[in-house]
N, C-alpha and C positions, 0 to 999 in steps of 0.2 A: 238322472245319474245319481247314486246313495252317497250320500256325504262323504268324505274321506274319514277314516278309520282312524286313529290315532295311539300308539303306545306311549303311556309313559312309563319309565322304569327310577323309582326312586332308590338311594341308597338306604333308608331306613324306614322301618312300616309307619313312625309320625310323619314323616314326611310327605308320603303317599294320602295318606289320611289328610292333611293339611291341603293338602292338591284339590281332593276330590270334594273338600267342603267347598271351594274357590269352585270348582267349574259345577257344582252344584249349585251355587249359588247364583249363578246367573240365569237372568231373564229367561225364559224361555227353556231352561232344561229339564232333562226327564232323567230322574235316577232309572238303571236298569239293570238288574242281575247283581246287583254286591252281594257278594259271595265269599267266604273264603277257602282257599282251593284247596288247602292242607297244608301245599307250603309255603302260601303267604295270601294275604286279603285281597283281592282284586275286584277293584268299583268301576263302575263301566255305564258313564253317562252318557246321553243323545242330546244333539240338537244344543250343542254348545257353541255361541255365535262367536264371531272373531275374522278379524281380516285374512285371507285366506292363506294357510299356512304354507302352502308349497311357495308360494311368490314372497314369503319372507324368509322364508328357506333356502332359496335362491337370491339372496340378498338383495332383490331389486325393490325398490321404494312401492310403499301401497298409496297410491292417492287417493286422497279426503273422500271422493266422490264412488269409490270402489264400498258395494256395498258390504256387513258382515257376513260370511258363510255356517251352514252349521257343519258340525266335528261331531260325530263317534266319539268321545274320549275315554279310552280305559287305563288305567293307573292301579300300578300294584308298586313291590319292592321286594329287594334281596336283603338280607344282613349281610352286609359287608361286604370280604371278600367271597366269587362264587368258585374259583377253583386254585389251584397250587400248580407250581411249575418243575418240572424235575427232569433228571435224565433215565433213556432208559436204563434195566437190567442190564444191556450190553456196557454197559458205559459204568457198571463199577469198580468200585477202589482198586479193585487189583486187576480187573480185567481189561483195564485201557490205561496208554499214561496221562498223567493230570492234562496236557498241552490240549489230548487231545477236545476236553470240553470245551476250549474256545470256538468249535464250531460242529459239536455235537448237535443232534436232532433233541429238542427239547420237547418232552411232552406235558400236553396239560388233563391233566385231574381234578377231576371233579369227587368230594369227600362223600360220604354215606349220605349225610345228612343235607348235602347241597343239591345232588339228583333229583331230587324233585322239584327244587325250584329251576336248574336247567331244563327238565323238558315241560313245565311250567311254563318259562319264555318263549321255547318251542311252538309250541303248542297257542300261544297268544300270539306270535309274531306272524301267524300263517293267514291272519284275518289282517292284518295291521296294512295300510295303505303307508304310515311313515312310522319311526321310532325317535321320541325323543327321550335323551338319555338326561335325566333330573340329580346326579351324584359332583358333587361339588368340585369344582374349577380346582383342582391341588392334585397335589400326585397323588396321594392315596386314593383319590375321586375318579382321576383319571384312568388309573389302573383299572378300576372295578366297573367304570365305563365301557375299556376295551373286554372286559369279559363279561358284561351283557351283550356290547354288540356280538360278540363272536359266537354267544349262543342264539342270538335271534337271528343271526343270519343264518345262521343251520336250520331256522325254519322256515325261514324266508329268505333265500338271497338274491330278491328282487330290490331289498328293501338297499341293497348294496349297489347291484347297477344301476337302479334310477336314482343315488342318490339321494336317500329316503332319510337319509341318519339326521339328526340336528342337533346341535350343541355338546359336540364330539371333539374333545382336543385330549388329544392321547400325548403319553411321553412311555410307553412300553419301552422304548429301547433304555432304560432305567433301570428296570425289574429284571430283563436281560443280561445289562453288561454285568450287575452284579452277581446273578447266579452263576454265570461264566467264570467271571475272574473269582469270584469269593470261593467257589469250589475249587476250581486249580489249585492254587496258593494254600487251601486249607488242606488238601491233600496230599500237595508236595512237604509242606512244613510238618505237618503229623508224621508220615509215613518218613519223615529223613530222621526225623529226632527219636524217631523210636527207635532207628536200627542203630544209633549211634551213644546216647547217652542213658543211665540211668533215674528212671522215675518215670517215663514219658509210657511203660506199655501199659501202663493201667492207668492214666487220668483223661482216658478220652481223647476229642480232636482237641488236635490247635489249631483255631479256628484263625483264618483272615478275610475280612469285612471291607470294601473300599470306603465306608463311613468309618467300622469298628479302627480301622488301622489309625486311621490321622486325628480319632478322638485318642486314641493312646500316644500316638505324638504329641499333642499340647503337652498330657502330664510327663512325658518322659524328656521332652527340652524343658521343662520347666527343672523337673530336677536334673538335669545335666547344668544347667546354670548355678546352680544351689553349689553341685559336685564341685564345678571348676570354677569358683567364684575364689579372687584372692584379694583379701582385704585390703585397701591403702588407707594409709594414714592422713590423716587434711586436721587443719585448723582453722577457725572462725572465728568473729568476733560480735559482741552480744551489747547492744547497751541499753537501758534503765531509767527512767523518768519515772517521778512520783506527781499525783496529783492531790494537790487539798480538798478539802472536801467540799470546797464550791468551783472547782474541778480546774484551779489554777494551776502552773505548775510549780513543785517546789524546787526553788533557785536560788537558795541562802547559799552563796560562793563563800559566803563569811565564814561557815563550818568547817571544821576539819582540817588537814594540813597542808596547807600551802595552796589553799583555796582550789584543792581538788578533789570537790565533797563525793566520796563513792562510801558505797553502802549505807547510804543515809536510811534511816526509817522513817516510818510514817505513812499515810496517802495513797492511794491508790496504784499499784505499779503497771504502766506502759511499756511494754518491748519492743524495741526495734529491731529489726534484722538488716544484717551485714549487704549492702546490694551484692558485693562478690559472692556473697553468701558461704565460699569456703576458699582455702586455696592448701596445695599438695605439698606447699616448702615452706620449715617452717623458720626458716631466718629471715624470708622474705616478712610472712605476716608477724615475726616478731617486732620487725624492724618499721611497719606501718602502726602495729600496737604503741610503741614505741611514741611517736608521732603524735598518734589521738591524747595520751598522756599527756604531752606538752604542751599541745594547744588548750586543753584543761575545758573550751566550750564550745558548744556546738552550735550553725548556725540553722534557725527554721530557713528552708530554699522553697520550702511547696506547701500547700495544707490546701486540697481539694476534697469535693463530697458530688456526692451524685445518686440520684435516686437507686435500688438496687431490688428487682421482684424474685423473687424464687418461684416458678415456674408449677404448678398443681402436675402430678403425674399427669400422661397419656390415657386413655381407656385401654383396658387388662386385653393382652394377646396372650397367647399360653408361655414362651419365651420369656416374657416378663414374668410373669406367674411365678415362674419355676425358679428363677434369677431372685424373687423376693421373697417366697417360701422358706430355699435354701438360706439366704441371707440373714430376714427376721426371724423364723422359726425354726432353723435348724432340720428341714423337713427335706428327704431327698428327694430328685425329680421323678425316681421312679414310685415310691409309696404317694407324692402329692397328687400325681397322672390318678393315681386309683382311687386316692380317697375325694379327689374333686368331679371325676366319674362316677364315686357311688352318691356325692350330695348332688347330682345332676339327673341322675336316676330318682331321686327323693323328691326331685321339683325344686331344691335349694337355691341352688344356680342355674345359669344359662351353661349351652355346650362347653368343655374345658376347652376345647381343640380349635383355636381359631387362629389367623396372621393378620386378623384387623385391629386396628388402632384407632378406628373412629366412628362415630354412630352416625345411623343414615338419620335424614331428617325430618321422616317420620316415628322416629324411634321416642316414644311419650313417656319422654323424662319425671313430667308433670306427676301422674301417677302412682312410678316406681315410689319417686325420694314420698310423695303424701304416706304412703304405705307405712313408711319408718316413723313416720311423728307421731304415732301411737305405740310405740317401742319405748320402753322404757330404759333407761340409760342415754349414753351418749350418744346411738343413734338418731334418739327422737328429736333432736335440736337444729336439722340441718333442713335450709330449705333448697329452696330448687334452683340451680345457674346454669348458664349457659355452657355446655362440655368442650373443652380445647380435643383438637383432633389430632391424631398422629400422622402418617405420614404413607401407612401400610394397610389395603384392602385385599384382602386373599378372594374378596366375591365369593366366598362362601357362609358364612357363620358372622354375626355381628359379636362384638366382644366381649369378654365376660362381664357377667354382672349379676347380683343377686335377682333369683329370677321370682321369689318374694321375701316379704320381712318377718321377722319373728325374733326375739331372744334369742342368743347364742345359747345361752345357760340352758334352753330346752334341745340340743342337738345332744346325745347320748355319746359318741363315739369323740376323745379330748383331740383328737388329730382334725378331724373334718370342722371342729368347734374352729379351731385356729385360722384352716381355712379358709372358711364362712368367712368370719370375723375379717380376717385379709382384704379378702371380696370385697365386703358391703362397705371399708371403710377404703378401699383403692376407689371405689366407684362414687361417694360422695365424696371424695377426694377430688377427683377430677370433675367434679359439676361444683365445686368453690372456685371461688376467687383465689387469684395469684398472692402468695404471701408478701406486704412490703415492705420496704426499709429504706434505710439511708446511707451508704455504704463512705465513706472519709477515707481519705490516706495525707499520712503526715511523714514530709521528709526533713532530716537534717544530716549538715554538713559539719562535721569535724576535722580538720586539717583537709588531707583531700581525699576525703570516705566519708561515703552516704550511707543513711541507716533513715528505713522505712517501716513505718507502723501500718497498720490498719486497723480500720475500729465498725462494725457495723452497729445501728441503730435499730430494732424491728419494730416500725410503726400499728402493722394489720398482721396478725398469724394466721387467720382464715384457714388453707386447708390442711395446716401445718397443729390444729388444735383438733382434726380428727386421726389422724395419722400418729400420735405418739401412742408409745413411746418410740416408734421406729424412724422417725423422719425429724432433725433437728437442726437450725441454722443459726451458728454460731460460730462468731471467731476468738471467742475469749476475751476481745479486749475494749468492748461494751463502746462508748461514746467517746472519741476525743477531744483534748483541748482546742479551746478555739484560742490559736495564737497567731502574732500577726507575721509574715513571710519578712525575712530580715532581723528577727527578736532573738535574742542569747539565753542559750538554755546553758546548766551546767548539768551532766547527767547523773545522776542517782549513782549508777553502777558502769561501768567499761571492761569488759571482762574477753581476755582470750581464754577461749576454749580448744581441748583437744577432740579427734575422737579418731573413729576409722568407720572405711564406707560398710554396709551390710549387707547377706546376700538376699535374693530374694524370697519372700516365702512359697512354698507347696503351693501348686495350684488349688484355689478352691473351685466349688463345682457352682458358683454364680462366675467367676472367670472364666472356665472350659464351656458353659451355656453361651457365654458372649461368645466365643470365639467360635465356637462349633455355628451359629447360628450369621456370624460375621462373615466366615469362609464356606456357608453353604454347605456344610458337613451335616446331614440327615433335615426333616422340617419340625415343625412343632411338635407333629405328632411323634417322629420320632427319636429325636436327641435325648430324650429319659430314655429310651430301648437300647440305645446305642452304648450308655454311660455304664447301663446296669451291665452289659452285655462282658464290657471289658473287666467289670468288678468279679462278674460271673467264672469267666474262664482264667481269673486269678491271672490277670496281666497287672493290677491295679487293686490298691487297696484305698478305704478311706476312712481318717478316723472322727473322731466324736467333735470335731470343729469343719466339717464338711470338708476339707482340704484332701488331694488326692499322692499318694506314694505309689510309684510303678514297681512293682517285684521284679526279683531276678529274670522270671521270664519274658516281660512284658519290655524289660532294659536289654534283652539277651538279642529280641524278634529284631527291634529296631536299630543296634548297634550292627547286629549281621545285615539285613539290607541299607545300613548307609554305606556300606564297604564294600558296598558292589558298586558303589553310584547313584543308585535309585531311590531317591529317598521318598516309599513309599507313607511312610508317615506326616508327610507334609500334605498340606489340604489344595494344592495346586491342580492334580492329576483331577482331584474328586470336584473343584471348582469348574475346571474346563466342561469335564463332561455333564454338571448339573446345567451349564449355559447352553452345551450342544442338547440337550433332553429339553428345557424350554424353549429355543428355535424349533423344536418337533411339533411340540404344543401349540406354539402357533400358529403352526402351518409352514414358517421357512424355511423347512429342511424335511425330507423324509426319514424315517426310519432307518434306512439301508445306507443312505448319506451320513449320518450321523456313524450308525453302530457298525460300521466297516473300520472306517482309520480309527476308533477309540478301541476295538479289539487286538487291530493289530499292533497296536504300539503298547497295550497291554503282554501281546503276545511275544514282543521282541522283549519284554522286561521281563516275563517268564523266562524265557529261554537265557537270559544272560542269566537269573537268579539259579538256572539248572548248572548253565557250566561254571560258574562260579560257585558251588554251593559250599566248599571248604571253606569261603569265608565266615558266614552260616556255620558251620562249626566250629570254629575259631571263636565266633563271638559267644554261641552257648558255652561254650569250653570254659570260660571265663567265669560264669555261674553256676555249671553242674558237672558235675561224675562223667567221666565217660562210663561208656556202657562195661558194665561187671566191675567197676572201680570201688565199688561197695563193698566188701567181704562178707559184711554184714547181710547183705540183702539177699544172697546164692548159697545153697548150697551142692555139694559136691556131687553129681552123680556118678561118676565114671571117671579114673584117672587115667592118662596114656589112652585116650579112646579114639582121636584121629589124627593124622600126619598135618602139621603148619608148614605151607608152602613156601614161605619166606626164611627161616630157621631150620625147616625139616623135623623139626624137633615132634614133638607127642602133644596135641593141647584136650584140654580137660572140658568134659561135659558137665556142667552147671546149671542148676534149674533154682527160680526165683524161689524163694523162702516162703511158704504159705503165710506167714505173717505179713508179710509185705503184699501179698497178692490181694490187692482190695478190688471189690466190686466194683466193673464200672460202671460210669452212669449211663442210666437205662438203657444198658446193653446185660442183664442179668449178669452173672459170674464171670468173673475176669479169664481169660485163658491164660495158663500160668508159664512165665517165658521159659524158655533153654535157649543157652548162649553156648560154644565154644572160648574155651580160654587158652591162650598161650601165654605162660610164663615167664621165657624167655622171653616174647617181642612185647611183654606187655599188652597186649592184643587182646579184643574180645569180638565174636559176632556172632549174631543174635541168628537162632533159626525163627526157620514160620512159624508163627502162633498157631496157627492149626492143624499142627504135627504134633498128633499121639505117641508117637514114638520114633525117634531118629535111628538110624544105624550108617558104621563107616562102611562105603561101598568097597567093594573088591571086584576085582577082573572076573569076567565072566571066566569057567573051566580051573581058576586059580584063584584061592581064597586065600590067598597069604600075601597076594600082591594088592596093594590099594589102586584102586580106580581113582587116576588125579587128573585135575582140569587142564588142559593140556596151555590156555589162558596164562593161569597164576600157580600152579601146579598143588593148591592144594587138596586135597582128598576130600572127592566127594561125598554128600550126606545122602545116605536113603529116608524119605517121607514117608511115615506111614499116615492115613488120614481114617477118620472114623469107619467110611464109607465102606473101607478095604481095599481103594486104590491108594496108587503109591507114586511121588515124583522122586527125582533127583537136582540137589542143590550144591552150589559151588560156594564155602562159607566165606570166599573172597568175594566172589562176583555176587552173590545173592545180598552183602551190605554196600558195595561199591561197583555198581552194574556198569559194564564194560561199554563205552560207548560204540568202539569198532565195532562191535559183537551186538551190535539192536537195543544195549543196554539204555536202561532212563535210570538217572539219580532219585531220581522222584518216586521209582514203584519196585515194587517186591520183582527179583528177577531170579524166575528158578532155572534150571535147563533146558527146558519146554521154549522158552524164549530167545535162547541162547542161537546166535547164526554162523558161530566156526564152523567150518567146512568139513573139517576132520573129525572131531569129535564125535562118539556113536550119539552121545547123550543128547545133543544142539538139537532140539528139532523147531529152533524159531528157523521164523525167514522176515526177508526185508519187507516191509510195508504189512506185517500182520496186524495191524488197527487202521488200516484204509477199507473202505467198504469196495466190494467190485460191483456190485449191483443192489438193491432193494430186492429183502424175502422174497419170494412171487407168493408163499406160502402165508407167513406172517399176514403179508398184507393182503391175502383171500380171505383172512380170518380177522379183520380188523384190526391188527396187532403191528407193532414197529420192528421190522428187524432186518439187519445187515448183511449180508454172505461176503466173508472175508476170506482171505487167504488160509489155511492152517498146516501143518504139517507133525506127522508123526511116525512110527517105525514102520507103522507099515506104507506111507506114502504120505504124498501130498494130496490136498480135499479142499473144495470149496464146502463151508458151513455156515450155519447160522447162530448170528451173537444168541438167542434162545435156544439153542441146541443145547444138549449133553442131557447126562442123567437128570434124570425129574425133572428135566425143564418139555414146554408144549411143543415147541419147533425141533423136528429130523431130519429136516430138508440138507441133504450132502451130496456134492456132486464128486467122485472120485477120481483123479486125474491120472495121465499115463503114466505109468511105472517107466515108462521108455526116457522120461524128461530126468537127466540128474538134480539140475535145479530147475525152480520158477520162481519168478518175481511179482510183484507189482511193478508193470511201464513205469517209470516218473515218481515210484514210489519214497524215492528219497531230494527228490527237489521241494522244496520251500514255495514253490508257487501255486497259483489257486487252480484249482483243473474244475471246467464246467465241461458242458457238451460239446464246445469247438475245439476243445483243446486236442494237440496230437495224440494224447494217451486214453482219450473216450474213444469210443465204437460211436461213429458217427451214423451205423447203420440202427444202433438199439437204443441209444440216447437221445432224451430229446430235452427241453427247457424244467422239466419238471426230475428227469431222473438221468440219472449219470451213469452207464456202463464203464469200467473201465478194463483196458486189455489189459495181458497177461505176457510174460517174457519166457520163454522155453528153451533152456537148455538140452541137449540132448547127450543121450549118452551114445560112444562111438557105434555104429554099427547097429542102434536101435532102431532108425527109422530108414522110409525111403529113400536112395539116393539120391533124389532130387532138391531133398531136406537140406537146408543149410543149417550147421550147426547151433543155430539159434534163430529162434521164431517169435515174433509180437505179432498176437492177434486176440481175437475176441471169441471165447468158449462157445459160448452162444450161437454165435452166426458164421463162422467160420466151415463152409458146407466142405471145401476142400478134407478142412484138417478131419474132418469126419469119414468122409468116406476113406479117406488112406490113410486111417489107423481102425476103419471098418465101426467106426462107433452109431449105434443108434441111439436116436434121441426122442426125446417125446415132445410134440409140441408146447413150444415154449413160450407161456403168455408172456415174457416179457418184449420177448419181441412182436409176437402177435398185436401190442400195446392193451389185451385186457389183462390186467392188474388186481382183480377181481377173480379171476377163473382159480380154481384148484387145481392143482399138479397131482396127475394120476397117482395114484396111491399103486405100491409097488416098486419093484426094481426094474431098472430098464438098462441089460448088461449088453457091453459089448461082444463081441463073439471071441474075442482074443483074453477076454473079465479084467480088460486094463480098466475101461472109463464105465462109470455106473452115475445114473442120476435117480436119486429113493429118499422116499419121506416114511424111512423106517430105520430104524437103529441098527447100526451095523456090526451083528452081534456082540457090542460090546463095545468094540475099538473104539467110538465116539466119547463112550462114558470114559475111558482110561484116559483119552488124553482131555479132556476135557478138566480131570481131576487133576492133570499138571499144573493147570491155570488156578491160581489160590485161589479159594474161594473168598466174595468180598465180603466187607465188615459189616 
C-alpha cells in the first residue's frame, strides 16, 4: 500500500519553507520535485516517518509500541486572503431592498491574481490522501483556512467525506454576519440621507461596520459625557508637615500665634491628604475646619511600611504595542501596524501581529539579550533574566521582540527608529528584574479627622533604568518620618481649599485600544483598521495629542439609532456574537446554529430602524441642512416647472451648483443632483441621480392636464436616462416610499415599483424581490441568477435578476394576459419558506432548491368556467393550467432536476400568444422596463 499522501497548505510562503526544512530534515527523507508552480513554491518530500497520521486525526491515542509510518509530504502556501465575498449583480443598491441581504446568496471570488493559486490547490488536492491546513488558530487564520479547504475540496472532495481535513477550526459565520448586516445598514443609511439632507450626494457611502459602529460609540459617549457634565462645587482640607534635615519633624508649637505654628518655613514638606478627601457643603467642612484649628495638634494613630515591587512589563502582544506607541511616541495604530510591518519585512523584528504574552520555553533568551552587549549605548548593559509571562497565548506567533540587534541610529526611517527602539527596550524590560522599594504610610488625627501620607523609597530600579524616559515610579513624597504611634505633631500648614469637580477628557486612542480590545470590538490585527476606518469616513477626528472628537456626522448616526432603542453603538450585540463565532471555532456550535438567531435579531433591528427612520432624521436634522436648504449650493433651472401635491402650488427645478459638485471617491465624477423645490411647504426632493433630463408628465391625449399620483397627488416626473429609456417618478413617493404601496424607506422608489391598483404608471407587484425559482439558464452557464416576479405595460413576466439590456441572461417566461393580477403565495408573511412549506411546489422543490407558487387573479370572463376566480399554483408543473389555456411548453430541466441542461434557445408561444418561454430579448420590452429599475451605484 503507497504511503499516504499529505497536503500542507501554509498561510505564508516562510512558513511553508520552514515546514519543509523540518520534514526534510528528518531521518530517512527524500526531497522530490521542489518546484515552484508560478503561483507559489511547492516542496514535496517522501518517506517522512511519523506516527500514523489518520489515527491522530481521529483523535485516538497512538501507543508507544505502534511503529512510525512514512508520509508523502507536500507543502506549499497562499498570501493571505484566497478570495472575496460579495452579492450578486441582482442584489444591487437599487435593485433590491437593503433587508433583502440578510439572506441573499453570497458569492465567492476569486481576484486575477489569486486564480492560479486556486486551481494550484486543485490541482494538488487530487493526489492528497489528507489536508492539513498550517494558517494560524485566530480569525484571520481561520477565515483563510475555510478558503483553502473550499478550494481543495473542489478537487478533491473525498478529502471532505472521509474526513481528511486536520487542524480546521473555522468561525466563517464572522465574515458572514458582517457582510450581511454591514451592507444593509450602509445602504439604508446612505441612500436615506441622501434623499433627505444636503451634502450627503457627493461624499460617498455612509458606511456601517458592526466593529466600525461600537469603536464610534466609545468616542461619542465619551464626548456626550464632556457635553452633559455639570460641575459641582466640594471643598477639602490639606495639611503640612515639615521635616529637618535629619528628617525629624519640625514641631516648635513655640512659634507663631497662639501656638498655632501654620506656614512655617524650612525643611522638607510632607502632605497629608483629607481621608474624606472632599465634601459637597460647605458649612459642614467649614465647621470641621473650624475644629482642626482649635485642637491646634495632631495625633500620629498609624505609621506602617511594607515592602512594594513594580512589576517589569509582560512580553509585547500587538494591543499593547499600539497602547504604548500611541502613548510614548505619539505614533497612531494605524501608521505603527505599517511601519512595524515594514521593520519585520527588514528582519528588524519578529511578526507585529500576535495575542501572546508569553514566551515558550524553548524560546533562547540566552542569545537574543548576548546579541545586544556589543550594541553600543544603553542597550549593551543588560544581561539575561528570567521573562514573567502574561496571561494570553493566541497559538499562533510568539511575541514581539527584536528579531536582531544593531543601533537604532543605523535604522534610516525616524518612525520605525522609535519603534525598534520601543521593542528592544519592552523586551529587555520584561527579561529584568521587578523594580523595589519600600512603600510607608503615615496617619494623623486632629480633632476627629484623619489625614494620610504616603512616601515610597526605591531600593532596585532594574527594569525601570531601561525603560525611561517613559516608565517612572514616584509619589513625590520620597522617605518618611519615623515617628512613634501616639507622638504630637503641630502641623506646618491646615488649609481649606475650594474647587469644583471636572469633566472628563476626550477619548485618547491608548483608552478606545483598551476598550475596543476589552469588549471584543475587532482582534489585534484589526482594531488599527477599524480606528482608521471611522477617521476615514469623517465620523471622528483626532488631534495632535492622540485624543478622539466625534463630528457632526458621526454624533448625528449614533443619537438617530439610540432613539429608536437600539443602541447599536454599544459593544454588547458585537460581544455576544464574537462568543457565538468562538463556540463555532471549537466545535460547540455549527455555523447554522450560531448565524440564524444573530441574523435574525439583526434583522428585527433593521426593520424597526426602517420604520422608524424619522427619528434618523430628526437626529441628522440637528447637524445638517435639509435637502435644498442651502441657497447657496442650487441653482435655479426651471421656475413653476411642476404641481406640489400638498399646497397644489408650482415648485421649482434646482440643480446642484457645479461648484459644489465634487468628485466622488473612486467613483470618477459626481452625477450632479436636481431637486424639486416648494416654496411655499418649504419642501424639497431630490430626483434620481441618473436622470439626464427630467420633464413634468401630462395625461396621455392631453397636455395641459398633469398626470398626478393618485397616492400623494403630486405630479409626476418623466426620466430620461442616457440609454434612451425613460421611467416615471412620484417626487413624494420616490423620497418617502409608500409602504401600503411595496414601498422601502431605505431604496430609491420609482413607478416601476409602485403596487396601486389604479394607477397606469404602478407596474410593481407584491413580493418582486423573492426569487420563484433558480435561472435554469444562469445556472447551465455557471452563473447565479434569480427568476422573480416583474410586471410592465405590456404584462406580467417571469425574468431573470441578469436579464435587461446588456446584461448575459434573456431567460422570460411571459404570463397570461387573461390574470388581472399575480402575486407571490406568502410573499408578504415574515416567515422562513423552504421546501415543505405550503407556498413551495412540493412537486419541483427539493432541499437544495425552492420553487415557489404563484396567485392568479383572473379577469371576469377570461378563463374557463370551471376557473375559480383565483388560482395558486406552480407555472412549471401545473399540466392542467397548460392545456386549458392551450400553452406549450418545453421541457423544463428544472423540474426534470438537471440543472445543468440549457433551455432551447428560441420562443416557444402559445397558440392563443398569451404565455411564451425565450432566452431572447423581447423586442425591446425587457430592456424598457428594466431601465425603470435605477441603475445601481
Amino acid at each position: 500500500m503507497p504511503p499516504p499522501i499529505v497536503l500542507n497548505v501554509a498561510e505564508k510562503p516562510s512558513v511553508a519553507r520552514a515546514l519543509a526544512q523540518v520534514f526534510g530534515g528528518q531521518p530517512g527523507s527524500r526531497p522530490r520535485n521542489n518546484q515552484h508552480s508560478g503561483a507559489a513554491q511547492v516542496f514535496e518530500i517522501e518517506h517522512v516517518c511519523f506516527p500514523p497520521l489518520f489515527r491522530q486525526g481521529e483523535g485516538r491515542p497512538v501507543p508507544p509500541n505502534v511503529p512510525n509510518e512514512p508520509h508523502t509530504m507536500i507543502t506549499t502556501s497562499v498570501r493571505g486572503h484566497l478570495a472575496s465575498q460579495d452579492f450578486g449583480p441582482q442584489y444591487g443598491w437599487s435593485r433590491c431592498p437593503p433587508a433583502a441581504l440578510f439572506d441573499a446568496p453570497i458569492q465567492t471570488e476569486y481576484a486575477d491574481d489569486m486564480q492560479p493559486l486556486e486551481r494550484m490547490l486543485r490541482d494538488l488536492s487530487r493526489r492528497a490522501s489528507a489536508l492539513i491546513l498550517m494558517a494560524r488558530l485566530r480569525s484571520g487564520g481561520e477565515a483563510i483556512s475555510d478558503e483553502v479547504r473550499t478550494a481543495c475540496l473542489r478537487g478533491n472532495a473525498r478529502l471532505g467525506t472521509q474526513h481528511r481535513i486536520y487542524r480546521a477550526k473555522f468561525s466563517t459565520a464572522r465574515s458572514e454576519h458582517d457582510l450581511r448586516v454591514g451592507a444593509a445598514f450602509t445602504r439604508f443609511q446612505t441612500l436615506r440621507l441622501q434623499k433627505k439632507f444636503d451634502g450627503f450626494q457627493d461624499r460617498g457611502v455612509v458606511s456601517y461596520g458592526p466593529c466600525q459602529f461600537p469603536t464610534l460609540g466609545f468616542v461619542v459617549e465619551r464626548w456626550a459625557r464632556i457635553e452633559t457634565f455639570v460641575p459641582e462645587a466640594f471643598w477639602s482640607l490639606e495639611m503640612t508637615i515639615r521635616l529637618n534635615a535629619d528628617g525629624s519633624v519640625v514641631n516648635d508649637a513655640g512659634q507663631g500665634s497662639g501656638g498655632n505654628v501654620y506656614n512655617q518655613q524650612g525643611g522638607r514638606p510632607i502632605h497629608l491628604n483629607w481621608k474624606r478627601v472632599r465634601l459637597y457643603d460647605r458649612p459642614v467642612t467649614t465647621a470641621i475646619y473650624d475644629a482642626c484649628l482649635e485642637a491646634g495638634e495632631a495625633v500620629v494613630t498609624s505609621l506602617t511600611g511594607r515592602p512594594k515591587n513594580k512589576w517589569r512589563p509582560v512580553p509585547l502582544a500587538t494591543v499593547e504595542l499600539q497602547k504604548r506607541a500611541s502613548k510614548y511616541l505619539r505614533i497612531g495604530s494605524e501608521e505603527l501596524m505599517q511601519k512595524a510591518e515594514e521593520l519585520y519585512n527588514q528582519g528588524y523584528i519578529s511578526y507585529p501581529r500576535t495575542e501572546t504574552e508569553k514566551f515558550r520555553p524553548e524560546f533562547n533568551h540566552h542569545t537574543l539579550i548576548q546579541s545586544f552587549q556589543g550594541v553600543a549605548g544603553e542597550f549593551g548593559d543588560y544581561a539575561n533574566r528570567i521573562p514573567r509571562a502574561g496571561q494570553n497565548d493566541d497559538n499562533a506567533h510568539p511575541p514581539i521582540t527584536p528579531a536582531k540587534a544593531c543601533d537604532p541610529n543605523s535604522i534610516a526611517d525616524p518612525t520605525q527608529r522609535k519603534i525598534y527602539e520601543l521593542v528592544v527596550k519592552h523586551y529587555l524590560a520584561c527579561c529584568s528584574r521587578d523594580a523595589v522599594g519600600r512603600e510607608t504610610e503615615l496617619t494623623l488625627k486632629i480633632a476627629s479627622e484623619e489625614f494620610v501620607a504616603k512616601g515610597l523609597m526605591i531600593l532596585e530600579r532594574n527594569w525601570l533604568e531601561i525603560y525611561q524616559p517613559w516608565e517612572r515610579w514616584s509619589t513625590g513624597q520620597g522617605e518618611l518620618p519615623k515617628v512613634a504611634v501616639g507622638s504630637r505633631i503641630t502641623p506646618t500648614s491646615l488649609m481649606m481649599k475650594d474647587g469644583s469637580t471636572q469633566p472628563p477628557q476626550l477619548i485618547s486612542e491608548v483608552e478606545l485600544i483598551a476598550l475596543m480590545d476589552r469588549n471584543g470590538i475587532g482582534t489585534d490585527a484589526t482594531i488599527a483598521q477599524h480606528i482608521t476606518t471611522i477617521l476615514d469616513r469623517n465620523y471622528a477626528e483626532k488631534d495632535g495629542s492622540q485624543r478622539f472628537h466625534p463630528t457632526k456626522l458621526g454624533i448625528a448616526l449614533v443619537e438617530g439609532y439610540n432613539s429608536m432603542g437600539y443602541q447599536l453603538n454599544k459593544p454588547d450585540l458585537r460581544r455576544e456574537m464574537e462568543a457565538e463565532c468562538s463556540a463555532v471555532a471549537a466545535g460547540r456550535k455549527s455555523k447554522d446554529a450560531v448565524l440564524g438567531p444573530v441574523l435574525a435579531k439583526m434583522l428585527d433591528c433593521f426593520k424597526k430602524a426602517n420604520d422608524e427612520v424619522n427619528k434618523l432624521d430628526e437626529a441628522v436634522a440637528r447637524h445638517f441642512g435639509r435637502l435644498g436648504s442651502n441657497a447657496n449650493s442650487y441653482v435655479l433651472l426651471q421656475a413653476n416647472f411642476s404641481r406640489c401635491g400638498a399646497c397644489n402650488g408650482m415648485m421649482m427645478l434646482k440643480q446642484q451648483s457645479a461648484s459644489n459638485a465634487h468628485r466622488q471617491r473612486n467613483q470618477g465624477p459626481a452625477q450632479i443632483s436636481k431637486l424639486l423645490f416648494c416654496q411655499t411647504c418649504n419642501q424639497s426632493h431630490l430626483m434620481p441621480r441618473y436622470a439626464t433630463q427630467v420633464h413634468p408628465a401630462v395625461k396621455p391625449g392631453n397636455r395641459q392636464q398633469p398626470q398626478t399620483c393618485p397616492i400623494c397627488q403630486y405630479q409626476l416626473i418623466k426620466c430620461d436616462n442616457d440609454g434612451g429609456s425613460s421611467y416615471h417618478v412620484c417626487p413624494k413617493c420616490f423620497s418617502d416610499p409608500p409602504e401600503s404601496h411595496g414601498g422601502d424607506p431605505s431604496t430609491d422608489f420609482p413607478c416601476s415599483k409602485c403596487t396601486h391598483p389604479t394607477c397606469s404608471m404602478a407596474t410593481g407587484i407584491r413580493g418582486a424581490d423573492i426569487e420563484i425559482f433558480p435561472c435554469p439558464h444562469c445556472t447551465s452557464m455557471g452563473n447565479t441568477g434569480s427568476i422573480s416576479l416583474k410586471r410592465s405595460t405590456t404584462g406580467y413576466r417571469l425574468s431573470c435578476s441578469n436579464g435587461g439590456r446588456d446584461r448575459g441572461c434573456q431567460f422570460v417566461i411571459w404570463l397570461p394576459k387573461a390574470a388581472r393580477d399575480i402575486s407571490v403565495e406568502g410573499g408578504e408573511s415574515e416567515e422562513t419558506v423552504n421546501a415543505q412549506s405550503p407556498v413551495a411546489c412540493q412537486n419541483c422543490s427539493n432541499p437544495n432548491r425552492l420553487v415557489r407558487k404563484l396567485k392568479f387573479v383572473w379577469k371576469m370572463g377570461s378563463v374557463p368556467p370551471h376557473y375559480d376566480q383565483e388560482l395558486v399554483t406552480c407555472v412549471l408543473c401545473d399540466d392542467q393550467l397548460k392545456r386549458d389555456m392551450d400553452i406549450l411548453a418545453v421541457d423544463d430541466p428544472i423540474i426534470a432536476g438537471a440543472e445543468t441542461a440549457r433551455i432551447t434557445e428560441g420562443v416557444v408561444q402559445a397558440m392563443q400568444g398569451e404565455v411564451q418561454v425565450s432566452t431572447e430579448d423581447e423586442d425591446g420590452a425587457e430592456e424598457a422596463v428594466e431601465e425603470e429599475e435605477i441603475n445601481d451605484d
